[in-house]
FIRO-9867 format. One line per field, with one value per residue (C-alpha): residue number from 0; z, y, x. Coordinates in Angstrom, 2 decimals. Example, Ala and Ser with C-alpha at 12.3 -4.5 7.8 and 13.67 -1.06 7.14 Angstrom:
// residues 2
k 0, 1;
zz 7.80, 7.14;
yy -4.50, -1.06;
xx 12.30, 13.67;
END
This chain:
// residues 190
k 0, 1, 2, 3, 4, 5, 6, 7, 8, 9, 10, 11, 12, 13, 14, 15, 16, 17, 18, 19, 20, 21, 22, 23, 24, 25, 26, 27, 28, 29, 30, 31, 32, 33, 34, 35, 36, 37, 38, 39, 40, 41, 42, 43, 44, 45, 46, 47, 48, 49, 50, 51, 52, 53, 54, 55, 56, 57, 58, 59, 60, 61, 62, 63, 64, 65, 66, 67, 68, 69, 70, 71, 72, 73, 74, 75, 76, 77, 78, 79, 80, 81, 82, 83, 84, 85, 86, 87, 88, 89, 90, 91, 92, 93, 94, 95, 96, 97, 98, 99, 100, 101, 102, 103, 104, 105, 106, 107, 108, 109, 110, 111, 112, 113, 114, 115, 116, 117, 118, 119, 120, 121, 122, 123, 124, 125, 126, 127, 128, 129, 130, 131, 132, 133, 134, 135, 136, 137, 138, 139, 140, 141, 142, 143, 144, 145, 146, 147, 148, 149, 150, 151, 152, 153, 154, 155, 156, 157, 158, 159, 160, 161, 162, 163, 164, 165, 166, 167, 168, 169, 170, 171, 172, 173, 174, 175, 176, 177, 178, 179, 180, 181, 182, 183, 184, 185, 186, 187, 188, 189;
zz -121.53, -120.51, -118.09, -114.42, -114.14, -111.88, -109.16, -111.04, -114.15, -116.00, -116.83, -120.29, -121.62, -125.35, -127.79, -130.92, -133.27, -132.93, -135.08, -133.54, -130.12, -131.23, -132.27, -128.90, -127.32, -128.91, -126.94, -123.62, -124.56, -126.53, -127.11, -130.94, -133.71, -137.25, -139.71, -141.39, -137.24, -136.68, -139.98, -139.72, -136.12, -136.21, -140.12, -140.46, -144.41, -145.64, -146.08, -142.69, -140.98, -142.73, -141.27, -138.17, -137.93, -139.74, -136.77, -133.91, -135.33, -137.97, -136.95, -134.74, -132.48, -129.68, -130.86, -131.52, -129.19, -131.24, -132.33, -136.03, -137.37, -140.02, -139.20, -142.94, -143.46, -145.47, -143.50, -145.27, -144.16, -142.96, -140.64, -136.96, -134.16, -130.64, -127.83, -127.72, -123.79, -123.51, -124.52, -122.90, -122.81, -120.95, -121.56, -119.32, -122.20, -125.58, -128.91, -131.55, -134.80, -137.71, -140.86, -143.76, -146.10, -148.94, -147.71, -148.10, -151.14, -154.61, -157.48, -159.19, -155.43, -154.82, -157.74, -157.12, -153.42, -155.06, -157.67, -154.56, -152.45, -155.37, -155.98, -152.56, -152.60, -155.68, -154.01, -151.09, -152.89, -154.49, -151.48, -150.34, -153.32, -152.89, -149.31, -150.49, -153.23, -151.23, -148.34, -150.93, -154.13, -156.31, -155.97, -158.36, -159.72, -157.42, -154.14, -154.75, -155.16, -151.59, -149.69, -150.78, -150.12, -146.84, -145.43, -147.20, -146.15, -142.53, -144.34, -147.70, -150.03, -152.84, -156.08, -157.74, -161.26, -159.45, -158.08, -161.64, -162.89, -159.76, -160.92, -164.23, -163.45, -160.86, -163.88, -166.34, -163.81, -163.36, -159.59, -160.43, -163.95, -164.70, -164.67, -168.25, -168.03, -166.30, -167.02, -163.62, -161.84, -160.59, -159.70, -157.42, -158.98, -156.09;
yy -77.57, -77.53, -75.56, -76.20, -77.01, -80.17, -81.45, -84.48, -82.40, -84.11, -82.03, -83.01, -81.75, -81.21, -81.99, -79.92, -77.70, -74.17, -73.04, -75.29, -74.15, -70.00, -71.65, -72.56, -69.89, -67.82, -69.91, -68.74, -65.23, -65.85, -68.36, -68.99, -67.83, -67.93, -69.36, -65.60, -64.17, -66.76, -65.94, -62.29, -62.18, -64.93, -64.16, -68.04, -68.94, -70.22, -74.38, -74.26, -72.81, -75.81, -78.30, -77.28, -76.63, -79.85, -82.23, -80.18, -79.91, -82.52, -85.14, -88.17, -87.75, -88.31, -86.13, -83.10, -80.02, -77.81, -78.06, -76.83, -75.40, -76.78, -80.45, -80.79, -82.24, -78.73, -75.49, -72.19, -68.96, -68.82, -71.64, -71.38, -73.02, -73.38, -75.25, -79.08, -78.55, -82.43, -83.57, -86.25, -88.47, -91.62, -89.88, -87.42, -86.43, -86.46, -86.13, -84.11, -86.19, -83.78, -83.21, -84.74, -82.24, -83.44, -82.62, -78.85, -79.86, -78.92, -81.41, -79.31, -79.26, -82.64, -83.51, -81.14, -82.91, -86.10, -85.12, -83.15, -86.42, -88.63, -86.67, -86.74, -90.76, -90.82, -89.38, -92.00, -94.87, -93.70, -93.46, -96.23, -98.50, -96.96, -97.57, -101.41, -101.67, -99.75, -102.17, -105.48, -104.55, -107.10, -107.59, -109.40, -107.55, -109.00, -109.32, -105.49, -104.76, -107.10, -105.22, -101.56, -102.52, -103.96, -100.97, -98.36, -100.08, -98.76, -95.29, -95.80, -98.95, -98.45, -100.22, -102.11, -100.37, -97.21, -99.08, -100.19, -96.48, -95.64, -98.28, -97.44, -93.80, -94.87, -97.10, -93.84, -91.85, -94.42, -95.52, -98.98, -100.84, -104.23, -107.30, -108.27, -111.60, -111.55, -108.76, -109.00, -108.99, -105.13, -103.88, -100.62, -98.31, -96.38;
xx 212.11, 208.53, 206.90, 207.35, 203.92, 204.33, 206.84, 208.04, 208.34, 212.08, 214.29, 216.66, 220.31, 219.24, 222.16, 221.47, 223.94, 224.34, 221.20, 219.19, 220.56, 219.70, 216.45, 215.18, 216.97, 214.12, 211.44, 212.91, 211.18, 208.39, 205.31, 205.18, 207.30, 207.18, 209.18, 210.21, 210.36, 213.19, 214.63, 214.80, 215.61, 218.85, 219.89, 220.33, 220.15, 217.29, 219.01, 220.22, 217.09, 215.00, 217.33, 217.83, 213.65, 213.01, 214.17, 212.95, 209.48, 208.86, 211.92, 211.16, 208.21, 210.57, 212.56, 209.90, 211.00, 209.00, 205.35, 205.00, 201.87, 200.48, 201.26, 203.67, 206.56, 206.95, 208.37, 206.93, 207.83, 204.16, 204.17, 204.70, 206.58, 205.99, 207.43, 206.20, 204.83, 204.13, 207.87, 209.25, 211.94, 212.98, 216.79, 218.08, 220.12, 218.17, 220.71, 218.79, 219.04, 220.69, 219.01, 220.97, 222.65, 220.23, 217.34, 218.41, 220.43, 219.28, 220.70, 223.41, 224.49, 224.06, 225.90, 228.90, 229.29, 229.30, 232.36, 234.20, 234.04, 234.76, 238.03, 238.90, 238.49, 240.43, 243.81, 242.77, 242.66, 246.05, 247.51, 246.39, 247.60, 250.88, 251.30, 250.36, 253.03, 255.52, 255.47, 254.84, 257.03, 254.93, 251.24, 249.10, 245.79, 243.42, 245.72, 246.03, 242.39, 241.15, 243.99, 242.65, 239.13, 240.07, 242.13, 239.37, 236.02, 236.15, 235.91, 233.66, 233.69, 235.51, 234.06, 237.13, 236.46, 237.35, 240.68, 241.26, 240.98, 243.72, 246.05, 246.15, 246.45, 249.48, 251.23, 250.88, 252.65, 255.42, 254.64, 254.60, 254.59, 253.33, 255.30, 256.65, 255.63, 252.60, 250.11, 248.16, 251.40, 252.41, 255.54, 256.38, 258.82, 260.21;
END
């Protein structure tokens, strides 16, 4: 917080994570810091340190703890941080906005998130088609596909080609078959 220069001087409850928290902690001892200084001194890995730096010091202005020098949206082990002494907030308690995980993210990364979440949302929608068919017995093809995108969308939206996929998966494992006489017609197997 900045100096107690003045009487009126507002005081704020910072909500940051626990980097960003060691971060500042620093500040309480010294004036300016370098990128490498805070890197040595905490250990922090190089992805996390740039996003728990980037919103203290390059984030929203009101959000900017931390004065970074140069003024780039880059952070080099060069560049410097001190503490923003003209910060202010009309909050008494000011939330720290997190960096998002791709902005530290390379693309193989990126990439291998994307397949681990896609897997996960495979053996959702699953589950969730079962639960359906379970509690229905017969569902036609499209009844089936608005029910799992209405119980899923308060999580992710699921495209219906992916529910397709799911269904035809379930069928091949024998959790439900489709009707004989009607080919959009589906039929849990228990």
């Amino acid at each position: 917080t900045p100096k107690e220069s003045s009487k009126n001087t507002k005081k704020h409850i910072l909500a940051v994570n626990t980097y960003q928290m060691v971060i500042l902690l620093m500040f309480n001892t010294r004036e300016k810091l370098t990128y490498q200084d805070i890197k040595e001194e905490t250990l922090i890995p190089d992805r996390e340190l740039t996003r728990a730096l980037q919103p203290l010091s390059v984030g929203k202005p009101s959000q900017r703890i931390l004065v970074k020098h140069p003024k780039t949206k880059e952070i080099e082990p060069s560049h410097s941080f001190s503490v923003n002494e003209t910060f202010s907030s009309q909050f008494h308690r000011v939330k720290i906005q997190q960096a998002s995980a791709r902005q530290g993210e390379a693309e193989p990364e990126r990439n291998e998130t994307r397949k681990k979440v896609d897997e996960d949302r495979k053996h959702e929608i699953e589950a969730c088609i079962v639960r359906i068919m379970k509690s229905r017995k017969q569902l036609n093809h499209n009844q089936l596909v608005s029910e799992v995108v209405e119980q899923l969308n308060k999580r992710f939206q699921p495209s219906p080609l992916i529910i397709k996929k799911r269904i035809e998966g379930l069928i091949e494992r024998e959790y439900m078959k489709r009707a004989d006489h009607d080919r959009k017609l589906y039929i849990y197997l228990a």
